[in-house]
N, C-alpha and C positions, 0 to 999 in steps of 0.2 A: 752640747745640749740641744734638744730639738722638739716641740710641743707641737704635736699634732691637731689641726684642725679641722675634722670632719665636714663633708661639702654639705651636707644633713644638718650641721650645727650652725650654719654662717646665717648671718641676716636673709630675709626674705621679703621680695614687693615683688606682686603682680599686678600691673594695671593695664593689663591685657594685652596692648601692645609692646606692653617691656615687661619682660621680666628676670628680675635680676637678682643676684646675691652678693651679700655685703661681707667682704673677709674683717672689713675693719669696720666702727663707727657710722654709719652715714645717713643722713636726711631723717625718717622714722626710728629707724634701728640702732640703739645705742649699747653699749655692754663695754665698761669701764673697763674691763681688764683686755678688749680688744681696742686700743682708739689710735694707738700710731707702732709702729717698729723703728726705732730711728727714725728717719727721714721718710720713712714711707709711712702715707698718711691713709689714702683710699685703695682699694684693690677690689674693682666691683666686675661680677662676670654675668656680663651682659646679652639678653638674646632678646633679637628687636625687628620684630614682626615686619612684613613687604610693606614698601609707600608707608611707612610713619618715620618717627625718630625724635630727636629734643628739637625744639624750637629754641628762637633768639635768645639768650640768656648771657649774664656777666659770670667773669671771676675776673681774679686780681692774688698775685702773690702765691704762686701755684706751679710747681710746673706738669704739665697732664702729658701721660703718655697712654697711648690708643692701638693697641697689639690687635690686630681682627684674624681670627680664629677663620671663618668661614665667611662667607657673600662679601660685601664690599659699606664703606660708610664715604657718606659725603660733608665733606666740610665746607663752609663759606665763614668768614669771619668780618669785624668790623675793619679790618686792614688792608681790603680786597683780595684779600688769600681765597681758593677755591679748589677743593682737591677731592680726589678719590682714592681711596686707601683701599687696597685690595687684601686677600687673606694672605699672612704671612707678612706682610708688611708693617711697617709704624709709622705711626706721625706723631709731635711733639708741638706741644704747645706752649712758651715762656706766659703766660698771662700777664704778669709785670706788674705795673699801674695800671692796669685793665685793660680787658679787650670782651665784647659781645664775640658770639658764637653761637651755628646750630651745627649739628651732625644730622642725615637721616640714610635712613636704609631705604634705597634708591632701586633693589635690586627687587626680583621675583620670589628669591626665597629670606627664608631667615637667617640676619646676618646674628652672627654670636662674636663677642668679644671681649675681650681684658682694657679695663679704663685702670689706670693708675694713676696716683697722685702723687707726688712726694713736694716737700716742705723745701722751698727754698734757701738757698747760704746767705740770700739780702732780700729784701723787701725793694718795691721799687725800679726794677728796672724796666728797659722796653719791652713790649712784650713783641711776640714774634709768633711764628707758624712756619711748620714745615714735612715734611715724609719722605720717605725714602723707601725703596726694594731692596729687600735683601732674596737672593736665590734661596731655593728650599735644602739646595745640596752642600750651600756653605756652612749650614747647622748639620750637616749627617755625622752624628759620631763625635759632637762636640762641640762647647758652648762659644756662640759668640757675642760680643757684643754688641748691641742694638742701638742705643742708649746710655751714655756716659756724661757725666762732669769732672771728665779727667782728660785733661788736652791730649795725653797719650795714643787716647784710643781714636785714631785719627778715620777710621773709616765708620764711624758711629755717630749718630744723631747728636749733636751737643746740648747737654741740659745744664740748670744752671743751679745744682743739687750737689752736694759730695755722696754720689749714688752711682751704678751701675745699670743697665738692665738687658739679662743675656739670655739668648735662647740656643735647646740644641735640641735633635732630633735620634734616638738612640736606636738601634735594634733590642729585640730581647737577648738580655745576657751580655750588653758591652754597658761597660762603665766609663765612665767621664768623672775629673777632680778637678775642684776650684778651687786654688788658692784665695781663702777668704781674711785670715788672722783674726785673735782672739779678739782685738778689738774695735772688729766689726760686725756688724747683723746681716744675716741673709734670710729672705723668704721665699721659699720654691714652691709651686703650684704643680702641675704635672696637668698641662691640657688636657691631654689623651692619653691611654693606659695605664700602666701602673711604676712606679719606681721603688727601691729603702735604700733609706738614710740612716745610718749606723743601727740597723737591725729594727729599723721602725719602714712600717708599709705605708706609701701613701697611693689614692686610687686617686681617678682621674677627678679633678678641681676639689680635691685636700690642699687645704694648706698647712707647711709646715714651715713653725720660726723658730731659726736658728741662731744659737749665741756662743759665746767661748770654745769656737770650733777652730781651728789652724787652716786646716783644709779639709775642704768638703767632698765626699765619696757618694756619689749616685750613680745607679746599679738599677739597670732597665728589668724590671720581670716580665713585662711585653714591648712587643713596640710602642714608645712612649716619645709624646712631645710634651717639652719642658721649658719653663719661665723662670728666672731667677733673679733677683732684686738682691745688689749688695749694697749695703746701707754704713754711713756712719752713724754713731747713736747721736741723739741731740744732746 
């Protein structure tokens, strides 16, 4: 099963220097029948003007993952962490028992990105900070993992979620399949161009969530880059 969500229908804030769209729930924008997928709680697609960004602020009990699309974000945190996450890259934040944080967009142009939330397996632990490169060539033609809370996936960010988070980069006309099982949740975005998913089209930043699927079949109709969140239900 798989429910389409138009990039036209997701939350909306413009406050001139950010402006953003809300897949899920967040800050102003509420709508009951969007507020979590499993474990995945926020999924905000972010475009954040030259020399601004968020200032110092908390969480706790959180863990953020930070996909940048295009330009670069800069991080500082209360732990002395201090990083640049460039496009194509991720960084991962545990928040824990808290931690302060800014991000800004440091660059000349407009940085656009995917913030992701997902719901922790405990409350309470250390919180942490971290990122990593992944090449753009390791995704040509096939998803990989980014982002995991599965000791498995050893060349992947570690989160501290029973979640997934995988990217790949398609030609038009090749397809890619994820074994997901029925009971688990996934929700794919599609960066850029277009994909379908059992006969349903999604265009570039649709979201579509999926459930009592086995394995997942996506089928590039243009050159398309792709985000995937596999999730346990709560």
């Amino acid at each position: 099963m798989i429910e389409i969500r138009r990039f036209e229908t997701l939350g909306h804030a413009d406050h001139g220097w950010l402006n953003a769209r809300h897949h899920f729930s967040f800050a102003d924008y509420h709508d009951p029948r969007r507020v979590h997928w499993g474990r995945l709680r926020v999924w905000n697609d972010d475009e954040i003007a030259p020399d601004t960004g968020f200032g110092a602020h908390p969480h706790r009990d959180m863990e953020i993952v930070t996909y940048v699309r295009k330009g670069a974000i800069t991080h500082q945190d209360s732990l002395g962490n201090q990083g640049r996450t460039e496009a194509g890259d991720v960084q991962v934040m545990s928040a824990g028992t808290g931690i302060v944080h800014s991000e800004y967009n440091r660059e000349a142009e407009t940085t656009t990105l995917f913030q992701i939330w997902l719901l922790p397996d405990r409350r309470g632990d250390t919180p942490r900070w971290d990122s990593r490169r992944f090449p753009a060539d390791d995704r040509a033609n096939r998803l990989t993992v980014l982002a995991s809370g599965d000791p498995e996936d050893r060349e992947a960010l570690p989160i501290r979620s029973d979640a997934k988070i995988a990217a790949g980069a398609l030609k038009a006309g090749e397809t890619v399949t994820y074994k997901l099982g029925r009971d688990r949740l996934a929700y794919v975005v599609p960066a850029s161009g277009a994909i379908e998913i059992e006969g349903h089209r999604l265009n570039a930043r649709d979201g579509g969530a999926i459930s009592d699927t086995e394995t997942l079949s996506i089928r590039a109709l243009s050159d398309s880059e792709i985000l995937l969140v596999d999730s346990a239900p709560l």
